[in-house]
C-alpha distance (Angstrom), angle and dihedral (degrees) to the residues before:
residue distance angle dihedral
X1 . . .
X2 4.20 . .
X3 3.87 85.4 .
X4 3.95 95.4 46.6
X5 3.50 109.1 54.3
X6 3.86 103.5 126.6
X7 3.54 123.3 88.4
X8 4.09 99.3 23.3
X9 3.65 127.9 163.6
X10 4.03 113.6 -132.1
X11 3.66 91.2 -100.2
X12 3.82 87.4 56.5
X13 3.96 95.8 38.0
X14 3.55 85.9 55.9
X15 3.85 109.8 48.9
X16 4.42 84.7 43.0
X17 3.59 85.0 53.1
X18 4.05 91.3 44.0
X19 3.72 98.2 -124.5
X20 3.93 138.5 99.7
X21 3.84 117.9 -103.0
X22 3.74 95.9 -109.6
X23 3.72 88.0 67.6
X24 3.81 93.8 50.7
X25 3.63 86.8 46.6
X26 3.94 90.8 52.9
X27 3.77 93.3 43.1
X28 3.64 85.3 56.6
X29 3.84 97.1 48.0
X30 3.74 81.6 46.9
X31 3.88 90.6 56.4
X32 3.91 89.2 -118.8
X33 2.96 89.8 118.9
X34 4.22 138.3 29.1
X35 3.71 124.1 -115.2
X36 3.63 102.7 -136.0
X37 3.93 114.4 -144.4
X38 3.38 123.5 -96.8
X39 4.19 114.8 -90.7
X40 4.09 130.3 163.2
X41 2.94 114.1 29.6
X42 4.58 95.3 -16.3
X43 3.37 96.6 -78.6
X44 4.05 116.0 117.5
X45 3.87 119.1 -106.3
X46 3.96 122.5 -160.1
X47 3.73 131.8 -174.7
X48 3.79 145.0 -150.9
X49 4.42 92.9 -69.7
X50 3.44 84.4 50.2
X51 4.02 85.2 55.9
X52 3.73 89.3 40.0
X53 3.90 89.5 50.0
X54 3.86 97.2 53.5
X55 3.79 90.6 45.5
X56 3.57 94.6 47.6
X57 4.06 83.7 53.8
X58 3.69 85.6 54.9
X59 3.49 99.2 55.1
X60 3.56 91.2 48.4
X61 3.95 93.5 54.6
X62 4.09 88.9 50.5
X63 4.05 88.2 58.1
X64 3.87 85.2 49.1
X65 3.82 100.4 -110.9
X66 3.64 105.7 152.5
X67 3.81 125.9 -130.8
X68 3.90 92.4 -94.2
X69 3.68 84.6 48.8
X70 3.62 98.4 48.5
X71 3.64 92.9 53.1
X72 3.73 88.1 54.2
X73 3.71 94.5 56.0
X74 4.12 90.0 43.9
X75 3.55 74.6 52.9
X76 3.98 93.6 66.4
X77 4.01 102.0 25.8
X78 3.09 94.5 125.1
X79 3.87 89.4 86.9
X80 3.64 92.2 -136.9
X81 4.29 82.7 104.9
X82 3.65 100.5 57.2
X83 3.80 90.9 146.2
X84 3.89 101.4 48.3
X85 4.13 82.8 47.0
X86 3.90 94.7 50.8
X87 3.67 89.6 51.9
X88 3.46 91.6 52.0
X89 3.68 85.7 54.0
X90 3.76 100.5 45.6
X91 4.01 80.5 59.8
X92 3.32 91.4 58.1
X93 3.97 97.2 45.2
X94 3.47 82.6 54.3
X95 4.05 95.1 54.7
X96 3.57 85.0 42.6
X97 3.90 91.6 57.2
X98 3.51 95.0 41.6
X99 4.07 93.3 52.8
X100 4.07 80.4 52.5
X101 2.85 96.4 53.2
X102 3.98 101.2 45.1
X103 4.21 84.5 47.2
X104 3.10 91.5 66.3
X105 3.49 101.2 46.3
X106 3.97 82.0 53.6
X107 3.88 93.1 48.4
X108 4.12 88.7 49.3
X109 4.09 87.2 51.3
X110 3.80 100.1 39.7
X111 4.40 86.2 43.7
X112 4.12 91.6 56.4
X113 3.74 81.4 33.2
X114 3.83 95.8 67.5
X115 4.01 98.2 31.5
X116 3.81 90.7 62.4
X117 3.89 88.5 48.1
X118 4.32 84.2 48.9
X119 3.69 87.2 49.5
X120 3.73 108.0 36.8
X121 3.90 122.0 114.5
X122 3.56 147.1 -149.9
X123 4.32 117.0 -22.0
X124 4.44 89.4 -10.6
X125 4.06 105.6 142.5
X126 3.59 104.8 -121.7
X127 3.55 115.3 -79.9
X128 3.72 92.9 -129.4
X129 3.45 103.8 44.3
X130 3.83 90.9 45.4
X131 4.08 93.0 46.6
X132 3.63 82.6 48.6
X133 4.27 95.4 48.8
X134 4.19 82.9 50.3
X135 3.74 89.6 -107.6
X136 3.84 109.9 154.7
X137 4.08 103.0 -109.2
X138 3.62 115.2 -173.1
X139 3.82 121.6 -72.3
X140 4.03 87.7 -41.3
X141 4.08 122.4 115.8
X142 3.35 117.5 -92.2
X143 3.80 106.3 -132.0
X144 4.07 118.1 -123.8
């Protein structure tokens, strides 16, 4: 299908593109994406950039760009802004980082979290459901 993509219904758009037609349909309403005009016959026809477009978009969304942040970079792919687009990236990087970070702040928490509940005896509330209430539970993080 590589060496056909010009002339495509949506269906056909969509499964080169690897997505279902209520996403190119959204991308579109987003203005990701172009609504071409209506030719043979009124239905829409789209073609390999269209492809290109959508998996571009893709890409984006597995780095973590956002929509609003996607359509910026669409904005400069024409490569000829490699400086506005790494500074959209270093954002990101730093997002990234930050999310890290605050993970494993989480997976610190929930660990000491689940010990005490391993470990506690007799008529103790849970550990996790009283972190979780605000109730003060020995020396572990209380979870915000």
């Amino acid at each position: 299908m590589e060496n056909n993509l010009e002339n495509l219904t949506i269906g056909a758009f969509a499964k080169a593109a690897g997505v279902n037609v209520e996403t190119i349909r959204f991308y579109q309403r987003r203005g990701l994406l172009p609504e071409p005009d209506r030719l043979y016959g009124s239905i829409r026809r789209y073609g390999g950039a269209d492809v290109a477009r959508v998996k571009f978009v893709k890409s984006a969304q597995r780095l973590g760009f956002s929509l609003d942040e996607v359509a910026e970079l669409l904005r400069l792919e024409d490569g000829a802004h490699c400086e506005e687009a790494s500074i959209l990236a270093e954002r990101k990087l730093l997002d990234v980082r930050e999310k890290l970070a605050n993970l494993a702040r989480m997976e610190v928490a929930l660990s000491r979290l689940v010990c005490a509940c391993h470990e506690r005896r007799g008529n103790v509330s849970c550990p996790l459901i009283a972190s979780l209430r605000g109730e003060t539970v020995s020396d572990l993080p209380h979870i915000d």
